[in-house]
PADREN-434586 format. One line per field, with one value per residue (C-alpha): chain; z, x, y; residue in three letters. Coordinates in Angstrom, 3 decimals. Each point is the difference from the previous one (the first is absolute). Example, Ala and Ser with C-alpha at 12.3 -4.5 7.8 and 13.67 -1.06 7.14 Angstrom:
PADREN-434586
c = A; A
up = 7.800; -0.660
east = 12.300; 1.370
north = -4.500; 3.440
r = ALA; SER
END
This chain:
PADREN-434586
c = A; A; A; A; A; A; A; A; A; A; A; A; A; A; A; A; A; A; A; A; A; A; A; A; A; A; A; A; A; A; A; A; A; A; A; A; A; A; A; A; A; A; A; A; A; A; A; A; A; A; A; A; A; A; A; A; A; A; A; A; A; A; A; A; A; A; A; A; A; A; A; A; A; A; A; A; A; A; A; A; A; A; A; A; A; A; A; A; A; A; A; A; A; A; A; A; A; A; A; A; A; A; A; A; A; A; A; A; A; A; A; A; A; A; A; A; A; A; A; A; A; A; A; A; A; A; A; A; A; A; A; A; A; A; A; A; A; A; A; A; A; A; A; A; A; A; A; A; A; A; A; A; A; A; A; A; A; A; A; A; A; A; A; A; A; A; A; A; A; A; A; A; A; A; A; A; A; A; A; A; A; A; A; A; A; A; A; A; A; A; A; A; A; A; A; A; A; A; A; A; A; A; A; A; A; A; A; A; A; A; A; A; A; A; A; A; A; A; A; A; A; A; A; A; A; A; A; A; A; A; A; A; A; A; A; A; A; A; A; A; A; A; A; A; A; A; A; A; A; A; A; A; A; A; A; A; A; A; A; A; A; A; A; A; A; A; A; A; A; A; A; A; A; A; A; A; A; A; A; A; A; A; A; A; A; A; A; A; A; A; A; A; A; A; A; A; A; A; A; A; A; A; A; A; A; A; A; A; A; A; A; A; A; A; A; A; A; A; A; A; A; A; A; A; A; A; A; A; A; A; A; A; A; A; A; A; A; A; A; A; A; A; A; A; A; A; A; A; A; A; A; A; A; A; A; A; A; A; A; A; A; A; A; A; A; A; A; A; A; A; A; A; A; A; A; A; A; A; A; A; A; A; A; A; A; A; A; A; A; A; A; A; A; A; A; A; A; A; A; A; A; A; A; A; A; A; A; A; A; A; A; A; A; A; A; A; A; A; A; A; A; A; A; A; A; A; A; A; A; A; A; A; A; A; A; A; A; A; A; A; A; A; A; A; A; A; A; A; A; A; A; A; A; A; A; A; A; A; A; A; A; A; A; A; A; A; A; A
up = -52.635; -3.286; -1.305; 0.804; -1.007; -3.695; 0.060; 0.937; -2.999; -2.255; 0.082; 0.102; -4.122; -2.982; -1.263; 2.836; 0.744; -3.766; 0.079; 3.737; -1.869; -3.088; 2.310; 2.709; -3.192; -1.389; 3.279; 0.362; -3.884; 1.107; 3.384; -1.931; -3.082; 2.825; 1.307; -3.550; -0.804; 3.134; -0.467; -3.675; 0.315; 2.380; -2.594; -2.240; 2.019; 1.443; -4.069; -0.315; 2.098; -0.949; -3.262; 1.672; 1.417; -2.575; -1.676; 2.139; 0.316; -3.983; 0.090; 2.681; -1.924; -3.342; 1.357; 1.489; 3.442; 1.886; -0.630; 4.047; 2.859; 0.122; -4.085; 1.306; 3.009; -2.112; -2.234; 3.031; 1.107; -3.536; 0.235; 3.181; -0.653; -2.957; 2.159; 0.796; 0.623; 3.575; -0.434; -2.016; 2.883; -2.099; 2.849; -1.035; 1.588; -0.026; -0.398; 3.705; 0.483; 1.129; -1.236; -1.793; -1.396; 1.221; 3.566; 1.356; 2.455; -3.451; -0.167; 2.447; -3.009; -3.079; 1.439; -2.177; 1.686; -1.417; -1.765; -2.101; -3.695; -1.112; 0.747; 0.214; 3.774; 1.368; 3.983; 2.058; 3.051; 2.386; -0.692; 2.500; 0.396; 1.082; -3.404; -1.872; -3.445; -2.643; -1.615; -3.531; -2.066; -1.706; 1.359; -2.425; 0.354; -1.280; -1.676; 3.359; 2.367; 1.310; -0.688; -0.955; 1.217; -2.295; 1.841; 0.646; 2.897; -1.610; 2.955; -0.829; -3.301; 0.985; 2.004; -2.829; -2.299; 2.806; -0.074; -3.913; 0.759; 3.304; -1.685; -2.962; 3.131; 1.498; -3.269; -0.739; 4.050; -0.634; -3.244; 1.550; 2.717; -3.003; -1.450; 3.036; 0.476; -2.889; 0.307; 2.374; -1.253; -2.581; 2.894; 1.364; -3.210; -0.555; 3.331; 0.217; -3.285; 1.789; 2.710; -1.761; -1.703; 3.405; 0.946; -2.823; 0.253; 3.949; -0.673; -2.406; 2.746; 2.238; -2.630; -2.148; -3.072; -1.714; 0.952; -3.080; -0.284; -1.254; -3.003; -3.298; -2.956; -1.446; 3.489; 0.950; 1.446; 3.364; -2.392; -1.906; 3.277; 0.771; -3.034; 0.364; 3.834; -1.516; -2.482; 2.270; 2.562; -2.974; -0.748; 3.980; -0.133; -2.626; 1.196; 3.573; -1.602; -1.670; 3.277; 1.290; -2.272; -0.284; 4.250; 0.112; -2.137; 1.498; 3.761; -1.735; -1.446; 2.634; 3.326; -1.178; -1.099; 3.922; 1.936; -1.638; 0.680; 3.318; 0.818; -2.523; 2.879; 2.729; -0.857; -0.956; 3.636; 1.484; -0.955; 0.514; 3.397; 0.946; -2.257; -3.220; 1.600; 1.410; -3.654; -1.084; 3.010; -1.198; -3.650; 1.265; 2.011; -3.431; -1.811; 2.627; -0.374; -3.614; 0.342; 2.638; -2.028; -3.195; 2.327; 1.276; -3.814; -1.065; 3.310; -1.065; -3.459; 0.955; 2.498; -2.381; -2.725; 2.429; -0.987; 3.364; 2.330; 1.886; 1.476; 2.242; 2.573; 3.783; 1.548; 3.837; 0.444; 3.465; -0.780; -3.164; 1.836; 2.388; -1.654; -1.503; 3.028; 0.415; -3.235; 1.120; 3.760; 0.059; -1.880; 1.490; 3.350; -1.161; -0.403; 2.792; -1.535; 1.900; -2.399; 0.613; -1.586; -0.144; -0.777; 1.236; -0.203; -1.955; -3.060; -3.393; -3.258; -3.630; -2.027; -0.649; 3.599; -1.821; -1.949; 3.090; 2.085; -2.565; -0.701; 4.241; 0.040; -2.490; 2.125; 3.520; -1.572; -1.528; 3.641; 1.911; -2.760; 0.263; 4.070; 3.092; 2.097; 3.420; -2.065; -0.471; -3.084; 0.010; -2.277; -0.635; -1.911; -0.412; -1.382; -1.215; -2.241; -1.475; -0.455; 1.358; 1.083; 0.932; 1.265; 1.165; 2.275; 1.233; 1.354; -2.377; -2.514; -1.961; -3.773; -1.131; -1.262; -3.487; -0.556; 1.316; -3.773; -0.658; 2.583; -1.211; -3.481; -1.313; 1.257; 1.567; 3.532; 1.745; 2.161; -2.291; 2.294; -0.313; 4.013; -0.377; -2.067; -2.604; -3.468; -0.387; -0.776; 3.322; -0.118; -3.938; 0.941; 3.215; -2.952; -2.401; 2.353; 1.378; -3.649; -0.359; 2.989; -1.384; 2.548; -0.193; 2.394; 1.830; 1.616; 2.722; 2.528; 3.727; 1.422; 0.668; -2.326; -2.786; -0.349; -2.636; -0.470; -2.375; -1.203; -0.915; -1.546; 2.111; -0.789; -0.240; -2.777; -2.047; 0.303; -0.711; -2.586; -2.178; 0.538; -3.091
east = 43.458; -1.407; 0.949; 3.632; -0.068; -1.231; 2.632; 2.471; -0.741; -0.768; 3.818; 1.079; -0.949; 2.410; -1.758; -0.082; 4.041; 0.967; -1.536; 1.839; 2.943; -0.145; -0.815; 2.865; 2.364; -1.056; -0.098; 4.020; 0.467; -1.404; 1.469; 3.472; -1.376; -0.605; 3.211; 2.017; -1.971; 0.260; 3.734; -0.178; -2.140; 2.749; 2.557; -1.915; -0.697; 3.826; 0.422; -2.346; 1.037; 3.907; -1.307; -2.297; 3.607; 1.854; -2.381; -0.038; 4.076; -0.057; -2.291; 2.194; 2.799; -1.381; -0.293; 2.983; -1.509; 2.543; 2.706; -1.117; -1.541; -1.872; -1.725; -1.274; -1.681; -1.300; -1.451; -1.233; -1.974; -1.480; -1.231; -1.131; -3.581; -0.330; 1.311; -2.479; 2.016; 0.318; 2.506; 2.543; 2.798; 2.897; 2.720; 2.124; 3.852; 2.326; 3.983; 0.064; -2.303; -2.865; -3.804; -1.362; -3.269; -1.781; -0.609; 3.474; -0.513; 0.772; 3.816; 1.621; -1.424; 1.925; 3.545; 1.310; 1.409; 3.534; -2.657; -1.505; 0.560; -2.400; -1.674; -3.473; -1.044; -2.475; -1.027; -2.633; -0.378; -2.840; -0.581; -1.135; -3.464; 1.238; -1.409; 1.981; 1.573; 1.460; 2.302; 1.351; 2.307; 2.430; 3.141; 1.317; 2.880; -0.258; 2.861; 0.349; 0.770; -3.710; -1.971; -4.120; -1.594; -2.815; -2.249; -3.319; -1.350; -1.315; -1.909; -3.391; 0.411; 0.881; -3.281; -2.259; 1.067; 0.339; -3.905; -0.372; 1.368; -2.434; -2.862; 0.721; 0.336; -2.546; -2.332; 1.444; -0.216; -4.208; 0.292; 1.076; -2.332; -2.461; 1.127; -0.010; -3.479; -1.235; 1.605; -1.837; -4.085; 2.094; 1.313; -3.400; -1.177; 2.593; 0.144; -3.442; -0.171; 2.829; -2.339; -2.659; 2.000; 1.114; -3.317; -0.980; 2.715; -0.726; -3.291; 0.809; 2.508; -2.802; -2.477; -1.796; 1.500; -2.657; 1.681; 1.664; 1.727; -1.426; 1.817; 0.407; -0.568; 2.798; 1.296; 3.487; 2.401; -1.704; -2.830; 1.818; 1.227; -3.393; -0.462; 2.675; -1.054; -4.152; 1.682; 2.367; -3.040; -2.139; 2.391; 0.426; -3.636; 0.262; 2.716; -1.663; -3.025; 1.435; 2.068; -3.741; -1.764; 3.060; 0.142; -3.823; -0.121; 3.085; -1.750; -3.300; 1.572; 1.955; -2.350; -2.587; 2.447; 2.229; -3.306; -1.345; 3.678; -0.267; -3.568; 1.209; 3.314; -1.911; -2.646; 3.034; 1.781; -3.462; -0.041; 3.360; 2.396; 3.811; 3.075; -2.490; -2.290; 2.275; 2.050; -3.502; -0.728; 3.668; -1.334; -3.082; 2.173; 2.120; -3.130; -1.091; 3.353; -0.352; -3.304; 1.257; 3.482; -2.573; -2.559; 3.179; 1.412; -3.432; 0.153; 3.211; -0.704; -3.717; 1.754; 3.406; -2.310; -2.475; -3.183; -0.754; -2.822; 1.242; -0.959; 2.147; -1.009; 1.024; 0.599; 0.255; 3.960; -0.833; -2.864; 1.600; 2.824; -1.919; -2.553; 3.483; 1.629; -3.817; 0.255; 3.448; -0.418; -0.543; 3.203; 1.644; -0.762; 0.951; 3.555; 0.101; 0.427; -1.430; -1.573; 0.587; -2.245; 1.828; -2.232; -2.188; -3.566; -1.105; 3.089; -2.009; 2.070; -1.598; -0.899; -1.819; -0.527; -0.238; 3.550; 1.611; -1.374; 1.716; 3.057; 0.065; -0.799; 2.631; 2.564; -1.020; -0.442; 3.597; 1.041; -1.643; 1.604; 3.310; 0.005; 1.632; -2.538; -0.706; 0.956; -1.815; -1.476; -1.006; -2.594; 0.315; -1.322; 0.859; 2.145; 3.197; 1.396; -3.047; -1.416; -2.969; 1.285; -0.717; 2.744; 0.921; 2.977; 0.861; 3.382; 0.493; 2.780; -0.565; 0.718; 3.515; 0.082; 1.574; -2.976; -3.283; -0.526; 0.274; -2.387; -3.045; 0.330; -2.861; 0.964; 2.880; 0.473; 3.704; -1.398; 0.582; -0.096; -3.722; -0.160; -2.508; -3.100; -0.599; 0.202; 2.409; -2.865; -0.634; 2.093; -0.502; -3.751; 0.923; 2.388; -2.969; -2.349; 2.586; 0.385; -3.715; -0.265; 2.813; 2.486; 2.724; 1.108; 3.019; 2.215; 2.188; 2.134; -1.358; 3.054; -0.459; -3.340; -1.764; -1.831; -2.705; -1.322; -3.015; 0.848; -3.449; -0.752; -1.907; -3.183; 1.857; 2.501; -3.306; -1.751; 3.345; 1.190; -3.055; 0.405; 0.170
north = 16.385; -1.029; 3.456; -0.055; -3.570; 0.934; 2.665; -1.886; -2.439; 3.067; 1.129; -3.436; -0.510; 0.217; 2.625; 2.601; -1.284; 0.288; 3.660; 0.600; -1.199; 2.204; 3.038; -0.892; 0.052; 3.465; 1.205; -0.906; 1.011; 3.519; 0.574; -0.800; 2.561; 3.139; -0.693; -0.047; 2.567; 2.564; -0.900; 0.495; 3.656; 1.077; -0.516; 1.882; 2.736; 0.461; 0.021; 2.727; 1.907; 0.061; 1.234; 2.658; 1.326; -0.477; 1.964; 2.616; 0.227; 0.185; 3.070; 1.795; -0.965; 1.563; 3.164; 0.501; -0.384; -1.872; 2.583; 1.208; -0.968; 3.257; -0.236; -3.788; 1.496; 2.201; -1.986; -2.439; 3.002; 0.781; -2.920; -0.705; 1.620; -2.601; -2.971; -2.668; -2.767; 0.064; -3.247; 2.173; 1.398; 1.609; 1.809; 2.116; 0.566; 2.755; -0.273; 0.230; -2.788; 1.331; -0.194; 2.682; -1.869; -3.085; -2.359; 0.258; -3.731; -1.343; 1.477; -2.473; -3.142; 2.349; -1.012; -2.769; -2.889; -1.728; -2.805; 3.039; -0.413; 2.533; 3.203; -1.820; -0.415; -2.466; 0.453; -1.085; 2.278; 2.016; 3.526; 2.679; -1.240; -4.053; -0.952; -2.532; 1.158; -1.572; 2.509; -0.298; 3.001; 1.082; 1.954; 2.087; 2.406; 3.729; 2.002; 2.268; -2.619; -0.638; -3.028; -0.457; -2.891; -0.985; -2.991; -1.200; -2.042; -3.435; -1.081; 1.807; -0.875; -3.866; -0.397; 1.798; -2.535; -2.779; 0.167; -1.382; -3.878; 0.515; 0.396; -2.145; -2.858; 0.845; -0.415; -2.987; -1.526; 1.218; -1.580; -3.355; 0.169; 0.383; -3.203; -1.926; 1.356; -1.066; -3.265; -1.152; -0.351; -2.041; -2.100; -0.724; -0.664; -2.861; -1.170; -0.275; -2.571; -1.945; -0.298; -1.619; -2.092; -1.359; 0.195; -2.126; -2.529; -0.497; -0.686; -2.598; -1.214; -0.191; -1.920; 2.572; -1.870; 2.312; 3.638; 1.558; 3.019; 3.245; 1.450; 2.500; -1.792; 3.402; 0.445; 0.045; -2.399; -0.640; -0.908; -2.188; -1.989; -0.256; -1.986; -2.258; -0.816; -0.776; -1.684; -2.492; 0.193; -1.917; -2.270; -0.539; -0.425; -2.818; -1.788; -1.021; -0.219; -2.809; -1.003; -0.241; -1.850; -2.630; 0.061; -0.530; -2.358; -2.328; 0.902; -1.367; -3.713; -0.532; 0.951; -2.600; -2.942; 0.942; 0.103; -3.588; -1.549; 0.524; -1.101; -3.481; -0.331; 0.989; -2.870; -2.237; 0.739; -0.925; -3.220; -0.883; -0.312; -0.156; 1.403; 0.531; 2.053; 2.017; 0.365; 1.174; 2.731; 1.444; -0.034; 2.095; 2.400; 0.742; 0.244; 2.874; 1.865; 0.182; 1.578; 2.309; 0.611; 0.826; 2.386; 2.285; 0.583; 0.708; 2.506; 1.816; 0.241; 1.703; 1.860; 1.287; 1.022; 1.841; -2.268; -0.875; 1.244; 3.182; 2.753; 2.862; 1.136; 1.351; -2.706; -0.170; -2.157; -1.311; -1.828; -1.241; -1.132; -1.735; -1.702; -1.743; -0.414; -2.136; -1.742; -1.586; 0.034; -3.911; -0.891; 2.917; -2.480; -2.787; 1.013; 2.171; 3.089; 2.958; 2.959; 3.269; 2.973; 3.662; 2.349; 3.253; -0.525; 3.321; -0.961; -0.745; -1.042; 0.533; -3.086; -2.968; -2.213; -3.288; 0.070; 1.478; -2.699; -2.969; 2.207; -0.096; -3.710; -0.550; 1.560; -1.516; -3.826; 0.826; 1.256; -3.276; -2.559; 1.276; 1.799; -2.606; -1.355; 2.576; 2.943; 2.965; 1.639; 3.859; 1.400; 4.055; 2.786; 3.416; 2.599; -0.257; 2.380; 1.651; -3.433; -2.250; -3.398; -3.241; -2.063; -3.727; -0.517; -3.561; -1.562; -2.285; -0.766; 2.806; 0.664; 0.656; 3.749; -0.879; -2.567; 2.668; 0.580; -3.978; -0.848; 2.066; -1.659; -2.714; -3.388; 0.957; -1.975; 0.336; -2.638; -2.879; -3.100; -0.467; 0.105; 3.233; 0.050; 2.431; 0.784; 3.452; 2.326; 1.267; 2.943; 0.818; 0.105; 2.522; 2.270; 0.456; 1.052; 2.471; 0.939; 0.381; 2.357; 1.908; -0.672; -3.177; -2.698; 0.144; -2.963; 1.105; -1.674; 0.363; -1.077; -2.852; -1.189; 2.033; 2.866; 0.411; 4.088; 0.192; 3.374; 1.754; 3.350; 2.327; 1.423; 3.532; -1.244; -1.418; 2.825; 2.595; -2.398; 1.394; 3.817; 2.543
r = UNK; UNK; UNK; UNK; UNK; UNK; UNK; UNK; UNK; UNK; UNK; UNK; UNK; UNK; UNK; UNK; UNK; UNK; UNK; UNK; UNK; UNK; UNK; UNK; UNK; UNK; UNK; UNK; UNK; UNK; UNK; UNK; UNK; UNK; UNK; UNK; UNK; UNK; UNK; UNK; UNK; UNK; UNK; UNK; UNK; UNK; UNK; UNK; UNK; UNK; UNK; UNK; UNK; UNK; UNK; UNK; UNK; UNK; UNK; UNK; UNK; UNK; UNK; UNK; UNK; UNK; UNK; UNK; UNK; UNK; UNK; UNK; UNK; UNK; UNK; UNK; UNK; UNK; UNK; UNK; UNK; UNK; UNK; UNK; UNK; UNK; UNK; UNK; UNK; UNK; UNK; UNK; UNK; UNK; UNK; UNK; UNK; UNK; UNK; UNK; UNK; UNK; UNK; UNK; UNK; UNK; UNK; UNK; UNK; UNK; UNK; UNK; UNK; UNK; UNK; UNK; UNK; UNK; UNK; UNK; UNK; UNK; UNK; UNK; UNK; UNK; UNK; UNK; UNK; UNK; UNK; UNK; UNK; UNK; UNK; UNK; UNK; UNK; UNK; UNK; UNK; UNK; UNK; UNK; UNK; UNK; UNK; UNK; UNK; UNK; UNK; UNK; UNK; UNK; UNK; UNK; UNK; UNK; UNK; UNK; UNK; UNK; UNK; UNK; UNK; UNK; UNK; UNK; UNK; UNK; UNK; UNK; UNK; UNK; UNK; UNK; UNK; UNK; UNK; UNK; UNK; UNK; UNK; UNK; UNK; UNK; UNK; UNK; UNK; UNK; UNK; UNK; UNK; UNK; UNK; UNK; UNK; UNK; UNK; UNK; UNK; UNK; UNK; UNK; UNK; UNK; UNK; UNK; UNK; UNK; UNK; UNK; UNK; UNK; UNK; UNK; UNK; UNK; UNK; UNK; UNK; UNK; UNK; UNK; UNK; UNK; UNK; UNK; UNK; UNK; UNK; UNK; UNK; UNK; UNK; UNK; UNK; UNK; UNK; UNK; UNK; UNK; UNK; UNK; UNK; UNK; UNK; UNK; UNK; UNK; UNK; UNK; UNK; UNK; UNK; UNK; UNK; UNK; UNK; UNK; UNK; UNK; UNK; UNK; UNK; UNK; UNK; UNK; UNK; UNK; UNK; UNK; UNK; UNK; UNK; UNK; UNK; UNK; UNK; UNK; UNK; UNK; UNK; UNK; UNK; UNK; UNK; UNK; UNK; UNK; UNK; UNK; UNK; UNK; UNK; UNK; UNK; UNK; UNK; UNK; UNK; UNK; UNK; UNK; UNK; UNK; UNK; UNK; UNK; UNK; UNK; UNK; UNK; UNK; UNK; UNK; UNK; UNK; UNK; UNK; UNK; UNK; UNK; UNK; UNK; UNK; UNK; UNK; UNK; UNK; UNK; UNK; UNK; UNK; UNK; UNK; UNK; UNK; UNK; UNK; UNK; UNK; UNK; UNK; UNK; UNK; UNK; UNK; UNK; UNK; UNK; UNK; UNK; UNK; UNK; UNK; UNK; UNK; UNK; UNK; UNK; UNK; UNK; UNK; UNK; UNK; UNK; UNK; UNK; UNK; UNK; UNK; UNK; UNK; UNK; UNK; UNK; UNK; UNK; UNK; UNK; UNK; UNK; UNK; UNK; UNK; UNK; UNK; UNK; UNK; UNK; UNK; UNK; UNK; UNK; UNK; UNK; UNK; UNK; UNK; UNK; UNK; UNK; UNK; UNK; UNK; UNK; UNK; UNK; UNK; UNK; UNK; UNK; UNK; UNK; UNK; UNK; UNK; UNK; UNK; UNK; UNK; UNK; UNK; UNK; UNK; UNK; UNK; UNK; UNK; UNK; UNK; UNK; UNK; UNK; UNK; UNK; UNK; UNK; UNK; UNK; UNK; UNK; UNK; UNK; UNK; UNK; UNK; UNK; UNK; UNK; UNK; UNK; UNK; UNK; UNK; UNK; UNK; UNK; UNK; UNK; UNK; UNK; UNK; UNK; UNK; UNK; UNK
END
């Protein structure tokens, strides 16, 4: 599996598809060559041998040997000894018509048809054997009435020449095969560096602010994208370092100066009764949801920037999902809402148990806000498109589809009334532990209510993501 998957990725780079390219293109520039060629040599060769007859006309002429039929037989069977051409067939006719020299089943091709305009003749036909021939002469009359044929067969000759644009082809198609060939260690090479980038950069994504990427001081251009990415990766490095010092510090002023205020109204409600005391119980209450609104931004940002506490592991779903179901079983009864766990025992999702649990308690204190009283709310996990996830369906309102994006903003609430509690971070807390893991977090409509998937990445796609 992990073979084929590296493969698979292998022919997948620019480099091994650039040099598929290139070879694809030669291959179509020399298919297109053998045939203009083969069609090219034939020319040639029909050219060649016109002059070979020619040729041997002009000799027959020059000595005075096409006065009879009977002094170019002769001559035919001079030279028949000498002959070894076995593609030359010259005939010979008499006044009368009749063959006196050569393969007579070629006589019923001399007769010229009313489109003849010449004494050149051009057949293709089957001789005694079955075997195709491709016949090309010369009919030229003699001074007593007879006629000599002067023609070679240009099918033997055709195939020995036929051969030359094959073999060129085929060199070139082993050629190509070559390149490809040789393409491909180059592939490797180049996809493994990609992989280490992304290597590098998911570990980053993951918290290892300290991972840099290996490179060439002289390398190339993978080298010098290397040093751009260490170089941004500093700079990243800086910037929330100064993010944290400035956070720290603000979570450090204020947490003392909140915690006293309180303790001074608390003291102040004690020792006071009717409408004031109650004005002052409110003021505490604010002061808490300020501390609470200040403790989940400090939780996204650790969370976004992959500073928090985490470690993945296989994680057994049903037990997560239960020990939430546990966690919210009292308010769950208070409303009346029944909760429902879907999932096999033996199913296991990869990643850290803690953020799953709040991205799941995010979800299901969304779900119980927002769900009618007596309705159900189903907790699931498993696979869904080659993912691991978690999901949240309730029958509530739902979200609008054009506003999913909207809701999973900072401080965005579409409730507005102030009838439900809450600050808007819920669900951006949820989307950057999804992010963390890899995966993303998906609003859906569950006709009626909402469905929430925590999309996670298998262990698989971790583990294949990685692969030379």
């Amino acid at each position: 599996m992990v073979n084929l998957y590296s493969l698979r990725m292998l022919l997948k780079t620019s480099n091994f598809r650039q040099a598929a390219t290139i070879a694809f293109i030669c291959l179509l520039i020399a298919l297109l060559s053998i045939v203009f060629s083969n069609r090219l040599l034939e020319l040639i060769m029909r050219s060649h041998v016109r002059d070979m007859i020619l040729n041997d006309v002009r000799a027959q002429q020059m000595y005075d040997r096409l006065l009879s039929s009977e002094r170019v037989v002769n001559e035919l069977k001079y030279r028949e000894p000498f002959e070894n051409r076995k593609e030359r067939h010259p005939i010979v006719i008499d006044p009368q018509g009749e063959p006196l020299w050569g393969d007579a089943y070629l006589l019923p091709e001399l007769n010229c048809l009313e489109n003849c305009t010449s004494n050149w003749r051009h057949a293709s036909m089957t001789d005694a054997r079955g075997n195709q021939t491709e016949i090309l002469g010369l009919l030229v009359p003699l001074a007593d009435g007879g006629h000599y044929f002067s023609a070679y067969d240009l099918r033997p000759m055709l195939e020995r020449t036929r051969i030359i644009p094959l073999i060129a082809g085929a060199s070139l198609l082993l050629v190509l095969l070559s390149i490809l060939l040789t393409s491909l260690p180059f592939s490797r090479r180049n996809l493994l560096r990609i992989n280490r980038i992304r290597d590098a950069l998911a570990q980053y994504a993951s918290g290892n602010h300290r991972v840099r990427i290996l490179v060439d001081r002289h390398g190339d251009e993978f080298d010098q994208l290397g040093n751009e990415i260490n170089h941004s990766l500093q700079r990243i490095d800086r910037l929330m370092e100064e993010v944290k010092t400035v956070t720290s510090h603000i979570a450090h002023e204020l947490r003392t100066p909140l915690t006293r205020l309180q303790s001074r109204l608390l003291n102040a409600a004690d020792q006071l009764n009717g409408d004031a005391r109650d004005e002052i119980l409110q003021a505490v209450k604010d002061s808490e949801r300020i501390q609470s609104l200040f403790r989940a931004v400090m939780r996204v940002g650790e969370v976004e920037t992959g500073r928090c506490a985490h470690q993945f592991e296989s994680v057994p779903a049903r037990a997560l999902l239960e020990d939430v179901r546990e966690y919210y079983l009292p308010l769950a009864e208070e409303r009346d809402c029944p909760l429902q766990v879907v999932c096999t025992d033996d199913y296991r999702i990869y990643g850290d148990r803690s953020l799953l649990f709040q991205a799941l308690a995010n979800l299901l204190d969304n779900a119980l806000k927002y769900a009618p009283r007596g309705s159900a709310i189903e907790l699931t996990a498993c696979n869904r498109g080659g993912w691991q996830t978690l999901a949240i369906a309730d029958r509530g309102r739902g979200i609008p589809k054009e506003l999913n994006h909207k809701a999973m903003e900072r401080f965005q609430r579409l409730d507005t009334s102030g009838n439900i509690p809450g600050n808007g971070l819920g669900l951006t807390l949820t989307r950057a532990i999804c992010d963390l893991h890899g995966g993303n977090l998906q609003l859906t409509d569950n006709s009626p209510g909402l469905l929430a998937i925590l999309q996670l990445r298998t262990l698989s796609q971790d583990a294949s993501a990685l692969l030379p």
